[in-house]
LUMMAR-198212 format. One line per 4 residues: for each residue x, y, z of N, C-alpha, C. Coordinates in nm, 2 decimals, always signed. Layout:
N
X:Y:Z:X:Y:Z:X:Y:Z | ...
# end
This chain:
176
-5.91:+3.23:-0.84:-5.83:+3.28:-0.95:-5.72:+3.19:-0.98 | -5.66:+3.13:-0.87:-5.50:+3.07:-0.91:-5.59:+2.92:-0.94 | -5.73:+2.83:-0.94:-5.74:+2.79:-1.00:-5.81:+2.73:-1.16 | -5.78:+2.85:-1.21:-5.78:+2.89:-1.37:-5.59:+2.78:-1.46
-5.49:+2.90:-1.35:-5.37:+2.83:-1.36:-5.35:+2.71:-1.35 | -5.40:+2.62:-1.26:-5.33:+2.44:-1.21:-5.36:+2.44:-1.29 | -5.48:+2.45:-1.37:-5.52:+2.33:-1.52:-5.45:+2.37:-1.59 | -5.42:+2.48:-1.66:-5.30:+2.51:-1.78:-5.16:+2.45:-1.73
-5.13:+2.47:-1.59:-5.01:+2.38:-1.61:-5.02:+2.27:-1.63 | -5.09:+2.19:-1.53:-5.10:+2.05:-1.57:-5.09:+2.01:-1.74 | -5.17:+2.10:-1.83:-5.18:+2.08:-1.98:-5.04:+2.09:-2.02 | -4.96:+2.20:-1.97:-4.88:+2.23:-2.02:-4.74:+2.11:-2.01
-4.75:+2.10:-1.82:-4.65:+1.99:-1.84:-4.66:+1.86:-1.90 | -4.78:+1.77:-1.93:-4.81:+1.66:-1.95:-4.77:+1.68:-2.11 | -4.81:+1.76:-2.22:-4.84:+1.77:-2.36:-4.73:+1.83:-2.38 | -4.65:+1.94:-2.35:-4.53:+2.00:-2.37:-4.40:+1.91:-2.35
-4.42:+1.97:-2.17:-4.28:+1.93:-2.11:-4.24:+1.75:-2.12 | -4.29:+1.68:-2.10:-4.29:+1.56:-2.08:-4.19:+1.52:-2.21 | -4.29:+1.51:-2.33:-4.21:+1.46:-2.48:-4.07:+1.52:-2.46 | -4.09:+1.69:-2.42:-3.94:+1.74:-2.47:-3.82:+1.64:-2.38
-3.87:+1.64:-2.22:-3.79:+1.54:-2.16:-3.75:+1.48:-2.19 | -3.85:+1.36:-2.24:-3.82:+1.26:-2.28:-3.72:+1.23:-2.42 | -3.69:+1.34:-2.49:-3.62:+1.34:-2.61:-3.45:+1.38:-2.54 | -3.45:+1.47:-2.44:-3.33:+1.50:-2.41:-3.22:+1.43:-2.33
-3.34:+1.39:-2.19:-3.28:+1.29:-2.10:-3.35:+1.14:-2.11 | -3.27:+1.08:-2.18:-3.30:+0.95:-2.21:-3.25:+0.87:-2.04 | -3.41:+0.73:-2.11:-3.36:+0.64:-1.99:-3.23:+0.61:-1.96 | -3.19:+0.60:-1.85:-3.07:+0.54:-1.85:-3.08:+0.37:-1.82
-2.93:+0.32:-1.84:-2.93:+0.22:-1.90:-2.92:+0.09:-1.74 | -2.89:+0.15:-1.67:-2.92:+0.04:-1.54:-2.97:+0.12:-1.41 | -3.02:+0.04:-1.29:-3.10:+0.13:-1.23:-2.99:+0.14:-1.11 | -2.88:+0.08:-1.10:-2.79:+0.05:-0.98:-2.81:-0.06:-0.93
-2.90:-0.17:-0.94:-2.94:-0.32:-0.88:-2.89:-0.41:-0.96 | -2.89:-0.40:-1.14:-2.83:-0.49:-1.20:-2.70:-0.53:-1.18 | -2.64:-0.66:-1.15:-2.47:-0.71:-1.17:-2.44:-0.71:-1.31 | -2.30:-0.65:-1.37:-2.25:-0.66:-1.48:-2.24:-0.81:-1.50
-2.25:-0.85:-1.61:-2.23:-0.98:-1.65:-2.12:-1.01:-1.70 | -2.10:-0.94:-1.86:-1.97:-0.95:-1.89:-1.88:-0.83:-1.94 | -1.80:-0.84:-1.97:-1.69:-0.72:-2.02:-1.63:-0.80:-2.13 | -1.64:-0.76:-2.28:-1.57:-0.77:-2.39:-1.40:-0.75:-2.38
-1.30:-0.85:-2.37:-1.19:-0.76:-2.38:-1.13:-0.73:-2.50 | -1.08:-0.59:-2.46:-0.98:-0.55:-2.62:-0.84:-0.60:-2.64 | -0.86:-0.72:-2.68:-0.72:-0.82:-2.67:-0.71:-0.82:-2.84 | -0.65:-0.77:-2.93:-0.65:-0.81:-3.08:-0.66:-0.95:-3.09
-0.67:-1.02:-3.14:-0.69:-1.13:-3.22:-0.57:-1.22:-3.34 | -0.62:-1.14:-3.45:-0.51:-1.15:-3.55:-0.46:-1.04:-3.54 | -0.35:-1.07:-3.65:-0.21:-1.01:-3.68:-0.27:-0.85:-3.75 | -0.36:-0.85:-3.81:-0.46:-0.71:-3.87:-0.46:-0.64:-3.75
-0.56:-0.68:-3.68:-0.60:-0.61:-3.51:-0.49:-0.59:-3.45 | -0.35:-0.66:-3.41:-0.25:-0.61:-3.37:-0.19:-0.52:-3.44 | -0.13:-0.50:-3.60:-0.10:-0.40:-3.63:-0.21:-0.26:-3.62 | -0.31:-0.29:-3.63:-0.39:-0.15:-3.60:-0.42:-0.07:-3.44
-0.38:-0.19:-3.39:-0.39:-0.13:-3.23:-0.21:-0.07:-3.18 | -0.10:-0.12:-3.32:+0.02:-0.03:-3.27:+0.02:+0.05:-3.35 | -0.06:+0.08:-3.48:-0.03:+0.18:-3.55:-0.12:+0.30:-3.46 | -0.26:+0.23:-3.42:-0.31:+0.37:-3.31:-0.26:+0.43:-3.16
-0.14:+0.35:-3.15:-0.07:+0.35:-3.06:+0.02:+0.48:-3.06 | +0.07:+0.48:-3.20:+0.19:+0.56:-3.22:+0.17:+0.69:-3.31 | +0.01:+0.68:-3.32:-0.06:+0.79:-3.35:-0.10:+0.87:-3.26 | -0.09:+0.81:-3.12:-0.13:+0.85:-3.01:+0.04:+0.96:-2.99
+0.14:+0.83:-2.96:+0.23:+0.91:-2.95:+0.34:+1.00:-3.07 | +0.27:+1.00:-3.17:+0.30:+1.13:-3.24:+0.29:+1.25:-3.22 | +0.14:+1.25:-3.19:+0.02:+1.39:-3.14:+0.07:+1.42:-3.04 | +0.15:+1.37:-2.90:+0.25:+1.41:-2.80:+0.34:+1.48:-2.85
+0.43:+1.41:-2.92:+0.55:+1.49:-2.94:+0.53:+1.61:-3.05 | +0.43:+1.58:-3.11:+0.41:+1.75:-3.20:+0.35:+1.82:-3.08 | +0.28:+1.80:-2.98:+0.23:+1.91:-2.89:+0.33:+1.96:-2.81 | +0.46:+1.87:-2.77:+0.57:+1.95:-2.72:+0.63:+2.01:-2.76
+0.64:+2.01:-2.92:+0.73:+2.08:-3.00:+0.64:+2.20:-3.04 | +0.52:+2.21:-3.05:+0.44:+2.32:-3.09:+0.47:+2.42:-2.95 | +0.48:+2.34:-2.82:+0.48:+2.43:-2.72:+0.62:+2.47:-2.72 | +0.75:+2.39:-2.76:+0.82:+2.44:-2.75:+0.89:+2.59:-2.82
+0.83:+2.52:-2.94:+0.87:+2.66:-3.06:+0.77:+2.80:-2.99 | +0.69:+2.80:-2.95:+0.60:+2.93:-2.86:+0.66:+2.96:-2.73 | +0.71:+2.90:-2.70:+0.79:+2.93:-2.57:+0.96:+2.98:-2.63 | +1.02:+2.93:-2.74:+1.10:+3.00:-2.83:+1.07:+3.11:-2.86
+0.97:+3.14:-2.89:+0.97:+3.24:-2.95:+0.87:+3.40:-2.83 | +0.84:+3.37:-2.76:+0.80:+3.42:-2.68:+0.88:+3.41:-2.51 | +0.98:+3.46:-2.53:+1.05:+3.44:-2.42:+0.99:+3.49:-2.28 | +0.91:+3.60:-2.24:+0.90:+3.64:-2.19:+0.77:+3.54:-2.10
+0.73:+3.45:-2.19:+0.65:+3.31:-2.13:+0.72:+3.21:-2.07 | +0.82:+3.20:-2.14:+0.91:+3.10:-2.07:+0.94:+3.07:-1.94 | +1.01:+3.17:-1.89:+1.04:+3.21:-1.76:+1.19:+3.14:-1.78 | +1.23:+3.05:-1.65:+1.35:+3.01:-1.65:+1.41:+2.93:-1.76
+1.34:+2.81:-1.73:+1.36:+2.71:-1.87:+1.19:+2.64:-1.94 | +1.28:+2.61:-2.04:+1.15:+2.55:-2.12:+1.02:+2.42:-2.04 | +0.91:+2.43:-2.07:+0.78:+2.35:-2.00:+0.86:+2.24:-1.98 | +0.94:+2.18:-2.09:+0.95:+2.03:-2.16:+1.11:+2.02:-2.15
+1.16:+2.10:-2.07:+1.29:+2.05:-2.10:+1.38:+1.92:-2.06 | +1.52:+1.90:-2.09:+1.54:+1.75:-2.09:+1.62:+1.82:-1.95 | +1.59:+1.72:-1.90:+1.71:+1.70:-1.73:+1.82:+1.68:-1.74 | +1.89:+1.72:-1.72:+2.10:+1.70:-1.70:+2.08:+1.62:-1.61
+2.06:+1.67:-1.48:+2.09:+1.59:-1.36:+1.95:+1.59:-1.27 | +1.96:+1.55:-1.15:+1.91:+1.53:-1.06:+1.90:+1.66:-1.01 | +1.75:+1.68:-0.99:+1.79:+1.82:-0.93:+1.80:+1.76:-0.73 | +1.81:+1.84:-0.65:+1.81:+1.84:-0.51:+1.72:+1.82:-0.46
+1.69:+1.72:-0.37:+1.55:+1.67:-0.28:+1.57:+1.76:-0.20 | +1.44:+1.83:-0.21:+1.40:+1.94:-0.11:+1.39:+1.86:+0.06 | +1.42:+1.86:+0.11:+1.36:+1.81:+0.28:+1.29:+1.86:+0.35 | +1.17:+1.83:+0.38:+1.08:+1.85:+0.43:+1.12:+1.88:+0.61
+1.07:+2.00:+0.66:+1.11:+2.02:+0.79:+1.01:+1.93:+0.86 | +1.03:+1.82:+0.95:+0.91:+1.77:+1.03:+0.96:+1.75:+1.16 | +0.85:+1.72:+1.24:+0.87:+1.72:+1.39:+0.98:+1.57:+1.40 | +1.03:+1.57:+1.51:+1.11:+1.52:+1.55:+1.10:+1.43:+1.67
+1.04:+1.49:+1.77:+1.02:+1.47:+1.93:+0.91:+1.36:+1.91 | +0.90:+1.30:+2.05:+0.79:+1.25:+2.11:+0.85:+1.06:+2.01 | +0.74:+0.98:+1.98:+0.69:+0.90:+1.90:+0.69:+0.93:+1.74 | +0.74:+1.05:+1.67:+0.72:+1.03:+1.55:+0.75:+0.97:+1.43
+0.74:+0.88:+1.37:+0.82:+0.78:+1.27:+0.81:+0.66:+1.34 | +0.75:+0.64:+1.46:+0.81:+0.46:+1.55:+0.65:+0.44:+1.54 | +0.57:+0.46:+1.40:+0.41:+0.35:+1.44:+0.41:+0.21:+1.43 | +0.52:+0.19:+1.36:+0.53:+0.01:+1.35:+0.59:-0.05:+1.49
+0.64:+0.03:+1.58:+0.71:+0.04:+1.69:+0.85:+0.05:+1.74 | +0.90:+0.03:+1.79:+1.09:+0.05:+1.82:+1.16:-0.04:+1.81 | +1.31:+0.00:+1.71:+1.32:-0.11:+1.70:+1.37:-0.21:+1.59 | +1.20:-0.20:+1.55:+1.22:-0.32:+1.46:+1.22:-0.24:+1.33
+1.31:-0.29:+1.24:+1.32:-0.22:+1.07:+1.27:-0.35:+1.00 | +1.23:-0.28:+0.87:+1.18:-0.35:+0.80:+1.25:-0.46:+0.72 | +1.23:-0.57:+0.74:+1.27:-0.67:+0.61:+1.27:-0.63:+0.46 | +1.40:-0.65:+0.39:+1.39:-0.65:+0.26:+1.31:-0.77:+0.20
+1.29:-0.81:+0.05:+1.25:-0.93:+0.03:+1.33:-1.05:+0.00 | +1.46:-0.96:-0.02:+1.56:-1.04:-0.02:+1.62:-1.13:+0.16 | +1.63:-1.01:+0.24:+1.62:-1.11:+0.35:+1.54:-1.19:+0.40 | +1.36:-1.18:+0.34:+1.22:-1.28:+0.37:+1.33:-1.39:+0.33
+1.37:-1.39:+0.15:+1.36:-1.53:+0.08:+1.48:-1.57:+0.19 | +1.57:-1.47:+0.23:+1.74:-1.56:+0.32:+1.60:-1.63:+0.38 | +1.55:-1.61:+0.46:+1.52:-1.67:+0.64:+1.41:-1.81:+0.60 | +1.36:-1.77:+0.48:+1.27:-1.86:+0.41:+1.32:-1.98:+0.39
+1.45:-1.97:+0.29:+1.45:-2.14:+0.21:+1.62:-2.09:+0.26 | +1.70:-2.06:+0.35:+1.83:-2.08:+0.39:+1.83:-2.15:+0.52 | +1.94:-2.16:+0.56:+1.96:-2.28:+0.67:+1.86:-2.27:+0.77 | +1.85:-2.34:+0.85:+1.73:-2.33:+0.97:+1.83:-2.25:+1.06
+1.78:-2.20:+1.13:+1.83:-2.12:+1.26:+1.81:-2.19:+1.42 | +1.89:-2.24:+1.48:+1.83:-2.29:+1.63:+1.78:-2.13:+1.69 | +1.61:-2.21:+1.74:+1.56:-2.00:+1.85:+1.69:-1.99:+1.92 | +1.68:-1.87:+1.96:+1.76:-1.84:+2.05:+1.70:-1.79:+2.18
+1.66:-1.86:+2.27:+1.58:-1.83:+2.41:+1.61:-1.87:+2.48 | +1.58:-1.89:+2.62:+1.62:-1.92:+2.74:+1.55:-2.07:+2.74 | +1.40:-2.03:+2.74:+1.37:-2.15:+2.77:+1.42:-2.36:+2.68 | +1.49:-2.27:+2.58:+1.53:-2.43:+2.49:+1.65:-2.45:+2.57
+1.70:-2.42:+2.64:+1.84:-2.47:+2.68:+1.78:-2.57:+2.83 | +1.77:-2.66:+2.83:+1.77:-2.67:+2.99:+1.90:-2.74:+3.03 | +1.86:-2.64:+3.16:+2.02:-2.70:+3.23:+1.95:-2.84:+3.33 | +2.05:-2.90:+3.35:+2.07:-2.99:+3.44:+2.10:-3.00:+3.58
+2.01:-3.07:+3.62:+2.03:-3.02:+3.79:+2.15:-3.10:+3.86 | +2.24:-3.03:+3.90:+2.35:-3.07:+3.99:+2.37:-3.23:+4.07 | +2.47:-3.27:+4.09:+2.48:-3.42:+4.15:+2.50:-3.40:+4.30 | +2.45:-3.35:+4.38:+2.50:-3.32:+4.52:+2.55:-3.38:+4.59
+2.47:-3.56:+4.59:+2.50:-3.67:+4.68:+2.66:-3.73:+4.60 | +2.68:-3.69:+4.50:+2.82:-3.78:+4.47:+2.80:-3.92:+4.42 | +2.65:-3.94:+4.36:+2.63:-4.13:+4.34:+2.67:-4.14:+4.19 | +2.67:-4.00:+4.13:+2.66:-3.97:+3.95:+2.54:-4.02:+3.86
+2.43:-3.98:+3.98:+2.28:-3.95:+3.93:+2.22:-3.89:+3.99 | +2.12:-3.81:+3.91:+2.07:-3.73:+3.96:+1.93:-3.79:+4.03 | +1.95:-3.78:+4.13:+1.82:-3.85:+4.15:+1.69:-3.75:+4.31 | +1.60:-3.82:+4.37:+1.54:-3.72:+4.44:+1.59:-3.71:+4.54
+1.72:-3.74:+4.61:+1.81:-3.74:+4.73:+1.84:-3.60:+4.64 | +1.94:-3.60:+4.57:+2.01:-3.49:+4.53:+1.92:-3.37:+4.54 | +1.76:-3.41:+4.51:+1.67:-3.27:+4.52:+1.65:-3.25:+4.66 | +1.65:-3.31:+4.75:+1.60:-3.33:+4.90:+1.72:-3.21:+4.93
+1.86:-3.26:+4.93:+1.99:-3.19:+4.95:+1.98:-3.09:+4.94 | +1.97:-3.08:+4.77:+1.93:-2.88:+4.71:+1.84:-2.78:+4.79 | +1.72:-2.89:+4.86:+1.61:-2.81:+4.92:+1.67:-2.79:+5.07 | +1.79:-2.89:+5.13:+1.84:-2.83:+5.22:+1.72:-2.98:+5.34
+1.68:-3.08:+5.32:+1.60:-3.12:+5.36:+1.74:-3.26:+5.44 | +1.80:-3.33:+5.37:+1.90:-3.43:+5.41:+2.03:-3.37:+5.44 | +2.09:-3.40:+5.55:+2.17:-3.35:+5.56:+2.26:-3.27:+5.48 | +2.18:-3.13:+5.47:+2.25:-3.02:+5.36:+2.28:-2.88:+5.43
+2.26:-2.80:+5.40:+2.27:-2.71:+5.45:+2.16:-2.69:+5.58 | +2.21:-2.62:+5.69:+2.13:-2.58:+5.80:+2.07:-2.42:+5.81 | +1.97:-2.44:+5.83:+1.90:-2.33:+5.80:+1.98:-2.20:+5.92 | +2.03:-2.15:+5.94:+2.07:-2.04:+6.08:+1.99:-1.90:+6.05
+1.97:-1.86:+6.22:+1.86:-1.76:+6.22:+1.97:-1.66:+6.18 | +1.95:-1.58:+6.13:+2.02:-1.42:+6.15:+2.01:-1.33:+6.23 | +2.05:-1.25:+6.33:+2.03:-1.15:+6.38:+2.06:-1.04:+6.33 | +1.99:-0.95:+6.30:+1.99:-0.83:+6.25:+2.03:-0.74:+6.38
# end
């Protein structure tokens, strides 16, 4: 009995449905594998194209400011919409930065780590193209090793001395 039905649908979808598809959901235009090639830009040209791209410009921003003033006169006139002040109104001042309650404890705010604050770009450009700076480390300084022997050079007697090896210091046991 149910195959009486497959063959009518099959008729139906092939001879019906198919065309209607095909009229409603058109192919589309890339399959996701093609690379765009190019992009036309909307750069005016002549002085025509420029004035028509500010005259649609400020056609744009006309249709703004009549939509604020349509909303405003409805909000005039319907006070009970308004509420405090108008959607659109002009700001006097600054209102007050709300502050956000956040945690405090542990690590929070140090992910860059401790310490260190951030450079402006104005101090990058100081450290960039202003004076050179000598590092400041231990290791650029070297000191010079002492004259021990009294000849006024330093030489490997004077290290022998320091190690306590030529007549320098004598080692003595300690008793504890």
């Amino acid at each position: 009995m149910v195959r009486q039905y497959v063959g009518a649908a099959q008729f139906v979808g092939e001879k019906i449905i198919k065309p209607i598809a095909k009229k409603i959901f058109k192919k589309q235009k890339t399959t996701g594998t093609e690379v765009i090639d190019k992009v036309k830009p909307n750069v005016p040209v002549t002085k025509l194209d420029k004035a028509k791209s500010n005259l649609d410009l400020q056609i744009q921003k006309t249709k703004a400011v009549g939509a604020k003033l349509k909303q405003t006169l409805f909000e005039k006139q319907n006070p009970e919409f308004k509420g405090k002040e108008f959607t659109f109104s002009p700001r006097v001042g600054r209102s007050a930065k709300v502050s956000e309650k956040k945690a405090k404890g542990g690590r929070v705010g140090l992910k860059r780590g401790t310490g260190l604050k951030r450079k402006s770009n104005v101090q990058k450009i100081q450290e960039a193209f202003g004076p050179k700076q000598k590092p400041q480390s231990r290791m650029t300084r070297k000191k010079k090793f002492p004259d021990l022997t009294g000849d006024g050079k330093v030489t490997f007697a004077d290290i022998l001395k320091g190690r306590g090896v030529i007549n320098g210091k004598k080692k003595t046991k300690r008793f504890v």
